[in-house]
N, C-alpha and C positions, 0 to 999 in steps of 0.2 A: 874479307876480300874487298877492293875497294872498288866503289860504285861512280860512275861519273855519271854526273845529275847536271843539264846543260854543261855550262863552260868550267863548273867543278867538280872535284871529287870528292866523295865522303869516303872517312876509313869508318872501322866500328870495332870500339873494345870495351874491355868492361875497368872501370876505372876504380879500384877498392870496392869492388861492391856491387855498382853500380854502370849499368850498360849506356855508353855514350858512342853518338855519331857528330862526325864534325866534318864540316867543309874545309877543304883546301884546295890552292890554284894547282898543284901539278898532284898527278898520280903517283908522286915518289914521295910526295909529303903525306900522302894519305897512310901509303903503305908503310911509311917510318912509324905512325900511329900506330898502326896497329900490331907493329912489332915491338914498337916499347912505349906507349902510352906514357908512362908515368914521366922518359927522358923528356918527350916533346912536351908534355903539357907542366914540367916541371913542378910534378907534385912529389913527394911522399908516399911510397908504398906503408897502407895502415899494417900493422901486424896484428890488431885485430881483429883478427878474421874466422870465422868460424869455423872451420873445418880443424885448424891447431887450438884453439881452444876450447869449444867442445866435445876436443877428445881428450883435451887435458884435462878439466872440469870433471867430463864424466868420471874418469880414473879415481880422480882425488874422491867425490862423493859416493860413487858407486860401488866401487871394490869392498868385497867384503860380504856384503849383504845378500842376501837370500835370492834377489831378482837382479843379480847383476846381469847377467847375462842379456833377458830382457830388456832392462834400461839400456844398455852399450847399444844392444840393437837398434833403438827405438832411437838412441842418439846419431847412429851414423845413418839412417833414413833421412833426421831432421835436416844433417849437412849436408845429403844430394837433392833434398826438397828445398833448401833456402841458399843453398849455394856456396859451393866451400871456400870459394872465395869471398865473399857475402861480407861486408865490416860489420863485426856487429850493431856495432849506431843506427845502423841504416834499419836493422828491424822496427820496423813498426805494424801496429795495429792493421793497416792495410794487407802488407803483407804475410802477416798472420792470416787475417780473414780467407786470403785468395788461396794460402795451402789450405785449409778445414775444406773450402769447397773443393779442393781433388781428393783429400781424406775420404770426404760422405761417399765419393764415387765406389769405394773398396772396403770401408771400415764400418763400422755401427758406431752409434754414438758415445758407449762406454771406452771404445777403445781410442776412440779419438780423441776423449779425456783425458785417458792415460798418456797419449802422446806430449797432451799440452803439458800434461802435469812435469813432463821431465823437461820443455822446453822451458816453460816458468822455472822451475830449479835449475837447469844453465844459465838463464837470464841474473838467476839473483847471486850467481856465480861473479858475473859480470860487475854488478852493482856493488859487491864486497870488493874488489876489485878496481871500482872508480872508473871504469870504463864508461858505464851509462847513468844517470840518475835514479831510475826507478825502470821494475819490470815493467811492458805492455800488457794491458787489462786481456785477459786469457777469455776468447769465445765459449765457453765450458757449456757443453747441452747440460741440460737439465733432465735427470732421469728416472723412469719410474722403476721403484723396487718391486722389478719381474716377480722374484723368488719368497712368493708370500704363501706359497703352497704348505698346510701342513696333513701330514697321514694321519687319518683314521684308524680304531684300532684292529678294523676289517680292512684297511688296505694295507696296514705290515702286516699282518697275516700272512694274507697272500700273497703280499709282495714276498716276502722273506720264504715263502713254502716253494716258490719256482726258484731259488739262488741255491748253488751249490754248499755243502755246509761250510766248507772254509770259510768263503766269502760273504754267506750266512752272517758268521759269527760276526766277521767283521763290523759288516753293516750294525747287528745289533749292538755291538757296544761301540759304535757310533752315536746310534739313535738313544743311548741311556746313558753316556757320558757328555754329552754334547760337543767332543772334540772333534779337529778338523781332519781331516784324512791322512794330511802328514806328518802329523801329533799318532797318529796312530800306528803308521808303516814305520815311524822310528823308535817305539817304545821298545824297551830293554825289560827284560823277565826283571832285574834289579830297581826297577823304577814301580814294578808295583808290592803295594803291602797287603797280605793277605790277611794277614792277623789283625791288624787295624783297619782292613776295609777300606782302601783308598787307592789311589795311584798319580802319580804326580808326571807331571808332562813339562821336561826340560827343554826339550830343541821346539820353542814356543814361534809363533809369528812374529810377535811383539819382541821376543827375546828374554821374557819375565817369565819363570817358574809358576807352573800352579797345584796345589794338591785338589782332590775334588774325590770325595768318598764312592764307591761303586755299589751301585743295587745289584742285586739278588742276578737278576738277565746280562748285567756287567760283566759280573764274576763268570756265571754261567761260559759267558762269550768268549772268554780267556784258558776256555779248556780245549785239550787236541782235539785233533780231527782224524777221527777211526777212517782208516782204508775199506773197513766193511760200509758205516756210511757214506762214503764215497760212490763204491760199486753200486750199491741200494737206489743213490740218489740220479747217478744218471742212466741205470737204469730203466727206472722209471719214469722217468723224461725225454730219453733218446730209444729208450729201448735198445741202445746198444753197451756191450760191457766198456766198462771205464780203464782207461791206460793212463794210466799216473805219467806224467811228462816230469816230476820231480819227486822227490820226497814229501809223502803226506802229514803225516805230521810235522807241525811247526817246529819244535824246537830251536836248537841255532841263539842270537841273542836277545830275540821279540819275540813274545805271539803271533805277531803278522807280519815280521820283518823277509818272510819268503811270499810276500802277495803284491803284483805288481797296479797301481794306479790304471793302466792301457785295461787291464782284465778287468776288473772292478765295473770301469764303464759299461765293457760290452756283455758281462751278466749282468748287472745294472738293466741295460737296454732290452736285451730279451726276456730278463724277469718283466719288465711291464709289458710288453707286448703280448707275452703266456696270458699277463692278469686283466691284459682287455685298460690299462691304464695308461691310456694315449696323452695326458695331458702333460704338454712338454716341459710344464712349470713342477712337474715331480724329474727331479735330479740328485746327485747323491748329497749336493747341500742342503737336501728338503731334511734330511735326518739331523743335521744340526739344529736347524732351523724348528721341525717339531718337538727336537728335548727343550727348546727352550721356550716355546710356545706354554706347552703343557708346563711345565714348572712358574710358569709365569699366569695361566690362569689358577692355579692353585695357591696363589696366595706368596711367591718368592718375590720379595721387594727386588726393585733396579741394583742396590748396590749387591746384594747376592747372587744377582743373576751376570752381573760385571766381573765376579771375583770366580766363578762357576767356569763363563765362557773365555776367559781370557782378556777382559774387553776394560781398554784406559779411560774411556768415556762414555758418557750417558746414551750417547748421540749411538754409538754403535748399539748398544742393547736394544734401542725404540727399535732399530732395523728389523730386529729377529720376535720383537714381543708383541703379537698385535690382541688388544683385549676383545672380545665378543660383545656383543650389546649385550647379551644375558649378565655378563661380569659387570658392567656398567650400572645395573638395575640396582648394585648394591646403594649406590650415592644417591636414587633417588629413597630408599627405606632410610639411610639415615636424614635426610630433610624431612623428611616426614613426621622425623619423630617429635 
């Protein structure tokens, strides 16, 4: 709307991008601006602009993958945070900076990583492209690895004595194969070998197959679930009888392929509250996290414990392997000698 400011008038429009006010003598020159800006000031409408391009972008890179969903998301936020009209050129480091500080207002600092991370991948979208020279240096926090918790073999115990035994099982051959949850709710009765003692996990993170042999509590983990232990179990816990809401044994084409992620949590949750284990750094990634711990103080070098967890680099293993000073005591026996 145009403002008259003494003897002129400003219009205000956003010019490829970028928001301009200009002076003009009459009120009908203002308002021509700001009805077509680009006629009066004889520019060039950019076509790149962010909103058609990174949704174009995202398509071409995201589709497919496991977190599309996610990403898309994360990318149409980006283009009502920077402006769908927005030229790309115009991003810079500034305006970077100024969305992270509305980010911190709503997000934690991991998430606000992940944000950047897809705007630096649309940016280097741009850069293939010829559009811009190079990405903008990404504010990225720097973050501590919360998830350093690992179980004692008196707190799966008792963790595992308060969980119903489906979900039992799960957990355990969780915590003794060291795969991730959803390596687990998509395994297929044909993906494991009983006679050779293994089981190989196809629909992987990474997308690379792994075999990984099963101990003794593994196997164990991988067998039904009686409807008597069922009644048994929440009996004893609710004191009220048990109403199967589905089919108790697993059967179908997984061991676990009838166990939903939502429920996991919330036995998860009340199992540690039953055991008096308030500490919010026990989560269900703690049980990946302590197969590999324990495998890792006993003696399993990095590159076995890479081919074990699924992991393309070194740099992920250090995440999950933290040694003890007592493990550490070994380097000073051998200087000594």
């Amino acid at each position: 709307m145009a403002i008259q400011r003494g003897t002129k008038w400003q219009g205000a429009a956003i010019v490829n991008g970028v928001r301009k006010r200009i002076s003009f003598d009459t009120k009908e020159q203002a308002c021509a601006f700001e009805a077509d800006p680009y006629s009066v000031l004889n520019v060039t409408q950019s076509t790149n602009q962010v909103g058609r391009l990174f949704k174009q972008w995202s398509k071409e890179v995201y589709t497919g993958i496991k977190s599309e969903r996610d990403q898309i998301r994360i990318t149409y936020e980006l283009i009502d945070r920077l402006g769908e009209t927005t030229v790309i050129n115009n991003i810079n480091r500034v305006m970077i900076k100024k969305m992270v500080e509305d980010l911190k207002l709503i997000n934690k600092p991991a998430t606000i990583n992940t944000k950047l991370s897809v705007l630096s991948r649309l940016l280097g979208c741009a850069v293939e492209d010829g559009i811009i020279e190079s990405v903008p240096k990404m504010p990225f926090f720097t973050l501590r690895n919360g998830r350093t918790r690992v179980l004692s073999k008196d707190e799966e115990q008792a963790l595992f004595a308060h969980m119903p035994p489906d979900y039992r099982q799960l957990c355990i051959f969780l915590l003794y194969t060291g795969c991730r949850l959803s390596e687990a709710l998509r395994l297929k009765w044909e993906d494991i070998d009983t006679e050779d003692g293994s089981v190989t996990f196809w629909d992987t993170k990474n997308g690379k197959a792994r075999t990984v042999p099963l101990s003794q509590k593994a196997l164990e983990a991988l067998q039904d679930v009686s409807e008597t232990e069922m009644l048994r179990f929440y009996t004893m816990v609710d004191g009220t009888p048990y109403k199967p809401r589905r089919a108790v044994t697993n059967g179908g084409e997984g061991p676990f392929t009838k166990l939903e992620r939502l429920a996991l949590v919330r036995r998860w949750n009340r199992a540690k509250k039953l055991t008096y284990l308030d500490d919010p750094s026990i989560v269900r990634h703690t049980l990946r996290h302590t197969c590999a711990t324990r495998l890792g103080r006993k003696g399993f070098d990095t590159l076995k414990l890479m081919k074990w967890l699924g992991h393309s680099s070194v740099k992920m293993v250090e995440k999950y392997t933290h040694l003890d000073t007592n493990s550490l005591k070994l380097g000073c026996e051998i200087l000594d000698q």
